[in-house]
N, C-alpha and C positions, 0 to 999 in steps of 0.2 A: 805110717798107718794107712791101709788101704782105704779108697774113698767105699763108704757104704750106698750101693746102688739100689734100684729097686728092684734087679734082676737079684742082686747078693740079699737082699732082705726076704726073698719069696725061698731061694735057696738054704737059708739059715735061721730058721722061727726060731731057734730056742737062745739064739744070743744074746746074753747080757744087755741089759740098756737101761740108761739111768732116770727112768724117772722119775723114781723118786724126788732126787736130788733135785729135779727141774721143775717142783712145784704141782704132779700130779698123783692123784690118788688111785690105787689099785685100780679099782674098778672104773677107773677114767681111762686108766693105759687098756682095761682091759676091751671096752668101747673103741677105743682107736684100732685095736688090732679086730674088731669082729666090724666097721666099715673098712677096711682097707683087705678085708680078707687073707691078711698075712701080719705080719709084724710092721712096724711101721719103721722107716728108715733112719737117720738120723737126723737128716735135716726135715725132715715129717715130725719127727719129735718132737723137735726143736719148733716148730710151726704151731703144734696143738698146743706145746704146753706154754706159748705167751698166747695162743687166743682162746685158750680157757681158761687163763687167769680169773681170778677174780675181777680183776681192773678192765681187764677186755671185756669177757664174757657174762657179767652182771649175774653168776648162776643162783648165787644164793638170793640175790634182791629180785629177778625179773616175776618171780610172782606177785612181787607186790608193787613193782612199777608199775604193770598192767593197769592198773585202777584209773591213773592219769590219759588214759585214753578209752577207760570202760564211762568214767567219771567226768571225760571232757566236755567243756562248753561248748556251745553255737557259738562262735566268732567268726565274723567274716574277714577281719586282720587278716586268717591264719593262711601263710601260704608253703610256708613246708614244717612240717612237725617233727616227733620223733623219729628216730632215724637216722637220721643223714648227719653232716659233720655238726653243725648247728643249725637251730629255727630259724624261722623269717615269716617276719610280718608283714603287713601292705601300712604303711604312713602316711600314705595321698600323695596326691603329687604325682605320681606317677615312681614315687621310692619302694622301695624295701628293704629292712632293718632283719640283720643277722644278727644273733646273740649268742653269748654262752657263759656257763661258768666252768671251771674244773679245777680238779686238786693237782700240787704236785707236794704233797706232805712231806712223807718219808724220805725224799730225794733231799727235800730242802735239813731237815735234821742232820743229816747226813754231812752233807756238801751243801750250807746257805747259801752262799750266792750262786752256784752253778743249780743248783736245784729251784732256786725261786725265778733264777734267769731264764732256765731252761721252760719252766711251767708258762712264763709270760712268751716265749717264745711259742709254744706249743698251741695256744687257745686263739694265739693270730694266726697260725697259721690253717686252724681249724675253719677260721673268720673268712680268711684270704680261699679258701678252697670252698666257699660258695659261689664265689665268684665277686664277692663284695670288698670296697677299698675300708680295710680296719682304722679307726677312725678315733677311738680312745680305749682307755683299759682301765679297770678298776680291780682292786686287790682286797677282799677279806679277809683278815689274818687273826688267828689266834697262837697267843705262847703262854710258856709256863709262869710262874712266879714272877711277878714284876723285878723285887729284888734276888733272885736268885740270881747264881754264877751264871749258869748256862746261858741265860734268856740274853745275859751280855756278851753271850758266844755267837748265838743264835739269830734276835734281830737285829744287828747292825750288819751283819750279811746277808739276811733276807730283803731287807728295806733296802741295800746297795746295788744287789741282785736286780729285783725289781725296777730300781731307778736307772743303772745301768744299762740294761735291755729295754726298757721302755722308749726312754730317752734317746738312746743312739738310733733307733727306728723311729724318732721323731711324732711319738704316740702321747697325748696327752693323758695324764692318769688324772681320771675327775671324781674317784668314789673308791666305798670300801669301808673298811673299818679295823682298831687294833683293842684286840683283848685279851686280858692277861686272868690265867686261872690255875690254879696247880695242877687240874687236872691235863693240863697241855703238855706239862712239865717233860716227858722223853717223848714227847709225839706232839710237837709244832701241827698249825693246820694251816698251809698254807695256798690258798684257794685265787686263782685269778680268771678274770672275764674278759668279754674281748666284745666291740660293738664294731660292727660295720655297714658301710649302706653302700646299694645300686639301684640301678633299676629293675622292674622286673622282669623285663626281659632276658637280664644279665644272670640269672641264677642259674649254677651251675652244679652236677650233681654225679655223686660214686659210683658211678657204674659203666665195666667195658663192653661196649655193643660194637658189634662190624668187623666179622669175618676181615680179615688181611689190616687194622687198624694195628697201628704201632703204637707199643707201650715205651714210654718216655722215663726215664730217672733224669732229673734233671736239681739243680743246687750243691749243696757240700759232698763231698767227697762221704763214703762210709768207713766208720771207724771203729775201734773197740769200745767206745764210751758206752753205755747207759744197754750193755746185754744183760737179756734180762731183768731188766728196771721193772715191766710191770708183772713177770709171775716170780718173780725173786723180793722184788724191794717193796712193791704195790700192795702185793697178793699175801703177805702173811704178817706175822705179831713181832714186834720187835722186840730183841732180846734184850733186858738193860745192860746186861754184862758188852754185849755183841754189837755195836751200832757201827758198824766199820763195813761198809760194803760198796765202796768209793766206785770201783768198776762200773756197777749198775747206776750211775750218776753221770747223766748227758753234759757234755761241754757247750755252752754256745758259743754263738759269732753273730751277734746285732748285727754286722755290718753285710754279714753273707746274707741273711735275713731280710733286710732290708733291699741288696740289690734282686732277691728275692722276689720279694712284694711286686718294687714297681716291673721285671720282667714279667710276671706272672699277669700284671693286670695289661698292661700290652698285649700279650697275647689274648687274654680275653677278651679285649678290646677289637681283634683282628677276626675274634670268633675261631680261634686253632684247634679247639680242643672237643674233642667229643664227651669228656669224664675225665672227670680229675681228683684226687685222693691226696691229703697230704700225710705225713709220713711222721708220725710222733709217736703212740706207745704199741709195741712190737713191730715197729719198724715193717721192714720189707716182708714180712710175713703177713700184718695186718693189708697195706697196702694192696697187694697183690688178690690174695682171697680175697677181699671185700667188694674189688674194681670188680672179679671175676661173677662171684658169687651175683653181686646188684645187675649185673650183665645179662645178654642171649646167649652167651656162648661160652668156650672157653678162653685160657690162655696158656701161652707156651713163655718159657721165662729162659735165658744164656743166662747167669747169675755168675759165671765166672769175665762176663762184660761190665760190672757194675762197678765204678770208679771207686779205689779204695785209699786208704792213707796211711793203710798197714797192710802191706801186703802178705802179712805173714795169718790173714785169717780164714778162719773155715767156711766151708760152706754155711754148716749151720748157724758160726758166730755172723755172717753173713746177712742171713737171717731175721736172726735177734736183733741187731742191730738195732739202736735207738737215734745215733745219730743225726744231732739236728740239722736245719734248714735244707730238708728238703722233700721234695712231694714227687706224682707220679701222674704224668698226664697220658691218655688214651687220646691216637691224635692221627687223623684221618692220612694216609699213603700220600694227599696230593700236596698235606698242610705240612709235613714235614720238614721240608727243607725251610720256608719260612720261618717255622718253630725254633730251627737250628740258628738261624740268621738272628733273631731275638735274644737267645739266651746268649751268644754269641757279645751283641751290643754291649749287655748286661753284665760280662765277663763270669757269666753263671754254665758252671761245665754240665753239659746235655748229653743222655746217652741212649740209644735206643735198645732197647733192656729184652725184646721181645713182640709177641704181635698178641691179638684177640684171634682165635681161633674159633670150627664148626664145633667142636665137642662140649663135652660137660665136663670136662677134667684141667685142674691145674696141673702143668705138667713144668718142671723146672729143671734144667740140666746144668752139669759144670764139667767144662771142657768137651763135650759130646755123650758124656755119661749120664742118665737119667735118673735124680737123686729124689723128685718127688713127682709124686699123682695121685693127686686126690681128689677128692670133689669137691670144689671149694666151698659150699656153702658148710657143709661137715665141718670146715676150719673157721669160718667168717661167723654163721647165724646158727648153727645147731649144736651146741657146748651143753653141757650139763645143765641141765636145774634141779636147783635143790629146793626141796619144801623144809625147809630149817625148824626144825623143834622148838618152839618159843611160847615162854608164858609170862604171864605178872609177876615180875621181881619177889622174894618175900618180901625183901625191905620196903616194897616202896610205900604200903599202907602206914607204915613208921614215919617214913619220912614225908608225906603227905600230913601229917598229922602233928607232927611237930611244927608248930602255928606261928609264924614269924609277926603274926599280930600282937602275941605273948610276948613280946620281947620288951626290955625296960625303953621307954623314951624319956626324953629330955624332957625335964620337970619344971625349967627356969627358959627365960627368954636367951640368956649368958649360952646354957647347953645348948639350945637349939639354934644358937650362930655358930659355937663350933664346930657343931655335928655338919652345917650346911658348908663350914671348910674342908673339914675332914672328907665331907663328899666329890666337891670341887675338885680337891688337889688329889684324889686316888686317883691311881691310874691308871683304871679305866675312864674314868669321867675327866679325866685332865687333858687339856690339850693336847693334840697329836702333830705339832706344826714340826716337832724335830723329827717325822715321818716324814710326813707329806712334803715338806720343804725340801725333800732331797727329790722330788719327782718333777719332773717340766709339766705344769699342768696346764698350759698355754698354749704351749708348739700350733702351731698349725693356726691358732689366729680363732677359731672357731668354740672356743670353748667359754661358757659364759654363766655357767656357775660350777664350782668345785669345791673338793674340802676346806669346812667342815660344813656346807652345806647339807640340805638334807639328802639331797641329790644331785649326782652332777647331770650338766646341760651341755649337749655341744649342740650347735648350728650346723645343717647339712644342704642346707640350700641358703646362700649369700642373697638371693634378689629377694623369695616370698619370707625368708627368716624362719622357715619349716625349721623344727630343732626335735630331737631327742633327748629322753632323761633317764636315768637309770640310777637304784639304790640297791645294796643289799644290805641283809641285815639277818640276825640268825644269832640267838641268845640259848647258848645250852644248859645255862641253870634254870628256866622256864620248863625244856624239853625235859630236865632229869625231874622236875618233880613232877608232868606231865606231857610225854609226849605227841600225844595230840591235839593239847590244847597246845604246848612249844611250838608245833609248825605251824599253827594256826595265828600265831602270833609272829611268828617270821614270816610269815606273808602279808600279817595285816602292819604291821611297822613299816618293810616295807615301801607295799601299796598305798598304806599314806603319807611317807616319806616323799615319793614321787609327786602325788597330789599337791603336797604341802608348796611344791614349786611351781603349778600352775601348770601340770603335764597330765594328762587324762590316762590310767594305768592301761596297759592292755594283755601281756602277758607275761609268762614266766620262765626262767631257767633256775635252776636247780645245783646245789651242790649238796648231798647227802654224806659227809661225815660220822661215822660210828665206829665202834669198835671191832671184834671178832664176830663173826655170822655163826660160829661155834659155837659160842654161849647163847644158851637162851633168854637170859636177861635181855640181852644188847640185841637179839632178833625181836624182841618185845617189843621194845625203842622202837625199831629200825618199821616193826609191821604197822606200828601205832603212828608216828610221825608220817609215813607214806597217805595212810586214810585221814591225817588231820589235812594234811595239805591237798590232797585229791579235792575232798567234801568241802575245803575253804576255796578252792580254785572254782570248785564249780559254782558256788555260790557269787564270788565278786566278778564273773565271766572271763578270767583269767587262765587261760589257757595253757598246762605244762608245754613248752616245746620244745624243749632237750634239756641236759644237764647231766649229771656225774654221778656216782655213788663210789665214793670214799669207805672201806673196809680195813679191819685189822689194826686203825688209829688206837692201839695200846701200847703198855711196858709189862711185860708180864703179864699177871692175870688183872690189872690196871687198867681199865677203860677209861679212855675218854668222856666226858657228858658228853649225851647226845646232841650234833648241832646240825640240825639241816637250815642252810643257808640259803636264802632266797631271793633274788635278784628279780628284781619288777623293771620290764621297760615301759615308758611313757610315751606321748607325743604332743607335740604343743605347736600349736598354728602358726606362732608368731612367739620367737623367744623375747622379742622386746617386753612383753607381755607377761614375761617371770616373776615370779614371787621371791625374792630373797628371805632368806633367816633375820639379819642386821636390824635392829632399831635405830633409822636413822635419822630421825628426827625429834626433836623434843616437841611435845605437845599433840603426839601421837596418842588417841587410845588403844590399851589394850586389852582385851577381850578372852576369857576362858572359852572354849566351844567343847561341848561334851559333858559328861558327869563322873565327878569322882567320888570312887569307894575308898576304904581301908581293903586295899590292897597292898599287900609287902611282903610275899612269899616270892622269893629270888630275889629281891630286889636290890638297887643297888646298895641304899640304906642299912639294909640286913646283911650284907657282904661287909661294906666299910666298918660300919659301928661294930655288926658283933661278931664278923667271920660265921654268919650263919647260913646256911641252904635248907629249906625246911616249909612246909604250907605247903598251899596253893597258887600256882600262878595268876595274875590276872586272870577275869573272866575276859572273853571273845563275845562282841554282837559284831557280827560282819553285814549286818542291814547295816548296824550305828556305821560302821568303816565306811559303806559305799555312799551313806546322806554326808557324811561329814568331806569322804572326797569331792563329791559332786557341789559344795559348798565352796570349798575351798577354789575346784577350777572354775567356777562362775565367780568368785568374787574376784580371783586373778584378771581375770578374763575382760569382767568390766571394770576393774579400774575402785574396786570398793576398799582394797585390802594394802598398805606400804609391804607390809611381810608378816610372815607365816614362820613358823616351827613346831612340830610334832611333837607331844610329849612319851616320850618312851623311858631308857634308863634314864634313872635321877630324878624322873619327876618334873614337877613345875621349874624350881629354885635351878634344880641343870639347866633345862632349858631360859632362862631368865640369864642366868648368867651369860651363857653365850651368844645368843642375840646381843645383851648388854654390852661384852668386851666386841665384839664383832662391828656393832655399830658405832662405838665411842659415847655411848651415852645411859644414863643408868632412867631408873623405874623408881616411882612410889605406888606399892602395892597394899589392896585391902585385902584382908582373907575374907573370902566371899561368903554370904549368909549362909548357917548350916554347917559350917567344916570349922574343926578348930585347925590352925596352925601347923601345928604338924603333920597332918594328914596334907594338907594342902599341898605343902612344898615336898613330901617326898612319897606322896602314893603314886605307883605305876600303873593306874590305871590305863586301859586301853581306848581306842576310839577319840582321842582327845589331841587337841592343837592350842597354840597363843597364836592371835594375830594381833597385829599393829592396825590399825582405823584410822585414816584419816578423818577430824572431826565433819568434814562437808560429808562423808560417808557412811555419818554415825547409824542412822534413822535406817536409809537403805538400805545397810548388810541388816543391823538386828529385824528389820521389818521382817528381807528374806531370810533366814534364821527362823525367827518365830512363825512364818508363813508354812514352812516345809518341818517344821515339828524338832529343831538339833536345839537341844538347849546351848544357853550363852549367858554366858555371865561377865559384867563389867570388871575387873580387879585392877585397874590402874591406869596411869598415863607415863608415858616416857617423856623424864624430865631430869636434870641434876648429873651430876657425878657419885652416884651412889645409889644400891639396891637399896631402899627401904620397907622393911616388912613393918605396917603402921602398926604398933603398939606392943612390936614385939627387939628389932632391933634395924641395925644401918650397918653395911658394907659399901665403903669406899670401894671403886672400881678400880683404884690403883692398888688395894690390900689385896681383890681376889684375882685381878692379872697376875703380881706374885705370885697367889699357892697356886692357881691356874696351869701357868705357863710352866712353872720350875721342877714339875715334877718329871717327868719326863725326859728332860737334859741330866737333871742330877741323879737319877737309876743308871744312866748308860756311860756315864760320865769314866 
């Protein structure tokens, strides 16, 4: 087959070309061919149609991302926002904290552990191309039917995946979460983050500037894995008949990753690099535009120079190309040889792939033949937008209506300890330790709280004990009976999540999760949750600074709930200084802080007891969220509080339990004046914590408490080997580590 050049493409408008097949829409192809003024070539094709993906190009959502920087806060934190490969905060110190989250779903359904391996690889290397050394990694995951076949296909090579590639880069994994929902059932959501820190001087950013500058490929080898991955496997609805598309699924290699990492940060260390890009979803196409586009100038690319592992591929598969660990550095004529000398050390193969040019055109040739020219921001930042047709569900005034308050409760003291089993041992609320127990959440020595904390903590400065915390959290049966209140609720969980450990919130990443952009229902969601989460950012001064948007999570005309996932980073002056979950002492008091309603529309209660979805989510006060954080880091802080834990799913009795087994010690609880019983132990109210009180601290915290207006209420001390609910029943701690612990071995079993 002759190679299609851009002399043969000016000579030939009316030739066939596929692209349909490759994920674009008529009037998209018909766009590409009215900028390029002719037909576009094949490897031009190949180019627009992975960076107009949906995955790349955000066409259907960037109207309503917008809002997260119409809507942004004052923060003086904020030192690079959206945009770039990930944020960065300022910490003190003289730090700064990169963050992110992203999906890699459909890869992972497909191929688990190369797809959950491959996602965790991908969000470090986002991490690692600020210029920052990646420092831990947290994973929120969602799957279908706990007892379903699949899920036993599914997560124990997702969770292997993940531990695999974490591990062997030496990365502690400190947070996250695992939930099981039918609606997950052909469309897994498997979402991972990436924290890193430098200085600030150290921050590093996508853009080729300087005439006669050399363009670098430098890591793995490229191969035929994962073409097409994000406008093939990213970009559209999965068929259930059809879930077989292995090609567009990237292979990793921890170990090339890893020698990776540390050449990459030598070199930054040396100062080699003018701009730098790493190389994850559409590959050398994204890479290239993007360096060009953020740039002064252009670039000129040899694409028949770029180290391959199958020689037998095309220009365009070329291209496409997904293959991992590796990135593209813009790297000054004098710094060259040096650069070469580094990756060299590193045993990381270096290629010089091309220069920054005077023009405004990406120009790519192979073999001396000229296969593309475009203008690169046309391919990088000016893709479609769509204004997507979206309105209010019919169903959902049904399903908002159908009142999960209505539902039968437990009439007997007998019913309402089972029901508090039955919650325990679901599994969602069951322990996740046959998870997390496969992850090294230690490595590196600096990590210093972790799952099932409410957040994990590393330590980033050994002498002042400077530390970050980071949580996410993201509940889509919330979202589907309202998604604005939903996001507002995954940001406030959360940012008190964070708080609850003695870590002061500061900003946010993002992973937007949804369905088809084609349905209007699911653009409903998508416009609703975007303004819940904008109007709640702006309100706790929590500033979007990157994240993901996740499309097409269906099986046929089968949506996913809607879950936008939201990851809170913290900062804390002195980790010694943390707040754990644990009750670890007897003779502790403990303390309600907050107010609860009959709230139980999603709840977990309404899930376990009756398989229902239906109501109203909790209410949201985001004042109540920011007095109750501000409570919480002051009492951390001075020494008023043993431990803290957030009430979110399950209620009081979840939280009660896990501090309990967590600490080795149980509780005698009173139900506080005003609430019966059952309300108490299983409303999801929002804005709300238990803390442990040391009694020398009793007076102090309630003074401050009652000073600053957060209600509080006394409901017990930790004491004994058993929950006891007074007047209602007792659980030995050794009956609920049983249903606790066992569910979760016994499903996977």
């Amino acid at each position: 087959m002759s190679l299609d050049t851009v002399k043969n493409a000016t000579e030939t408008p009316d030739a066939s070309q596929p692209w349909k097949e490759l994920g674009l829409k008529e009037d998209e192809y018909a766009r590409i061919r009215e900028i390029l003024g002719r037909r576009p070539t094949g490897a031009e094709l190949a180019m627009y149609s992975v960076m107009w993906s949906e995955h790349c190009s955000y066409k259907s959502s960037k109207v309503h991302l917008k809002q997260f920087g119409e809507k942004a806060p004052q923060n003086d934190a904020m030192l690079v926002g959206i945009g770039e490969n990930a944020g960065v905060v300022d910490v003190g110190q003289g730090y700064a904290v990169t963050f992110k989250v992203e999906s890699h779903n459909h890869p992972s359904y497909i191929e688990p552990y190369q797809g959950a391996a491959t996602g965790i690889g991908g969000i470090v290397r986002d991490i690692l191309a600020m210029g920052a050394r990646p420092v831990a990694v947290v994973d929120p995951l969602r799957f279908g039917a706990a007892d379903h076949p699949d899920t036993r296909r599914v997560l124990p090579g997702v969770v292997a995946g993940i531990g695999g590639y974490g591990n062997c880069l030496g990365l502690p994994n400190i947070g996250g979460e695992v939930v099981f929902d039918a609606c997950y059932q052909g469309n897994p959501l498997v979402n991972a983050g990436c924290i890193g820190v430098m200085k600030h001087e150290d921050i590093h950013l996508a853009k080729a500037s300087g005439p006669g500058n050399k363009v670098i490929l430098y890591g793995a080898r490229t191969g035929g894995d994962g073409i097409g991955g994000v406008s093939v496997l990213a970009s559209e609805t999965f068929d259930d008949t059809k879930p077989t598309k292995r090609p567009a699924v990237q292979v990793g290699d921890p170990f090339q990753e890893k020698l990776l990492i540390e050449c990459t940060l030598e070199i930054f260390k040396e100062k080699l690099v003018a701009g730098i890009q790493d190389l994850g979803g559409a590959g050398l196409s994204c890479a290239t535009s993007e360096l060009a586009s953020a740039g002064s100038g252009g670039m000129r690319v040899e694409l028949d120079t770029v180290p391959l592992r199958d020689a037998t591929l095309s220009p365009e598969e070329i291209l496409m190309s997904e293959s991992q660990e590796r990135m593209c550095a813009i790297v000054e004529p004098q710094h060259v040889d040096r650069f070469m000398e580094i990756c060299e050390k590193w045993d990381v193969i270096a290629t010089v792939i091309g220069e920054v040019t005077e023009g405004e055109r990406l120009e790519i040739f192979w073999h001396g033949e000229q296969i593309v020219d475009v203008p690169p921001g046309t391919v990088a930042h000016e893709g479609p937008v769509y204004n997507r047709p979206y309105a209010r569900p019919s169903w959902q005034d049904a399903l908002q209506a159908d009142d999960a308050g209505k539902l039968a409760r437990p009439q007997t003291s007998e019913e309402l300890r089972a029901q508090v089993l039955a919650l325990v041992s679901s599994p969602n609320q069951a322990s996740k330790s046959w998870v997390t127990d496969q992850y090294d959440r230690f490595v590196q020595g600096n990590t210093v709280l972790s799952q099932p904390e409410d957040a994990g903590m590393v330590r980033i400065d050994e002498e002042s004990n400077l530390g970050v915390a980071m949580a996410t959290d993201g509940n889509g049966r919330f979202a589907k009976l309202d998604p604005y209140t939903g996001a507002q609720l995954a940001l406030a969980e959360s940012y008190r999540n964070v708080a609850a450990t003695g870590a002061k919130p500061l900003a946010i990443s993002d992973c937007l999760n949804f369905g088809s952009p084609e349905d209007p229902d699911v653009m409903w969601q998508f416009a609703e949750a975007c303004r819940g989460l904008a109007d709640g950012c702006l309100e706790l001064g929590t500033p979007v600074t990157g994240g993901n948007v996740s499309l097409y999570n269906q099986t046929g005309d089968i949506a996913i709930h809607p879950t936008p996932v939201v990851a809170v980073l913290g900062v804390i002056d002195d980790v010694n200084r943390r707040t754990p979950m644990a009750f670890s002492e007897a003779g502790q008091l403990l303390y309600l802080l907050g107010d609860t309603a009959e709230e139980f529309g999603g709840s977990a209660w309404s899930q376990v007891v009756h398989d229902h979805l239906g109501g109203m989510p909790p209410k949201v006060d985001l004042g109540r969220e920011k007095l109750l954080a501000e409570i919480l880091i002051s009492a951390s802080r001075d020494g008023m509080i043993d431990a803290a834990h957030d009430l979110s799913d399950g209620g009081v009795i979840q939280a009660l339990t896990e501090s309990c087994l967590k600490g080795g010690n149980g509780a005698r609880i009173v139900v506080p004046e005003g609430l019966d019983a059952f309300t108490f132990l299983f409303s999801e109210s929002a804005g709300r914590a238990i803390v442990a009180v040391p009694r020398s601290e009793e007076l102090r915290f309630t003074d401050m408490c009652g000073a600053r207006g957060l209600p509080v209420a006394r409901i017990g001390v930790v004491d004994g080997e058993e929950i006891e609910i007074q007047g209602e029943f007792t659980l030995p701690l050794a009956e609920l580590r049983e249903a606790h612990e066992t569910t979760i071995p016994a499903l996977l079993a």
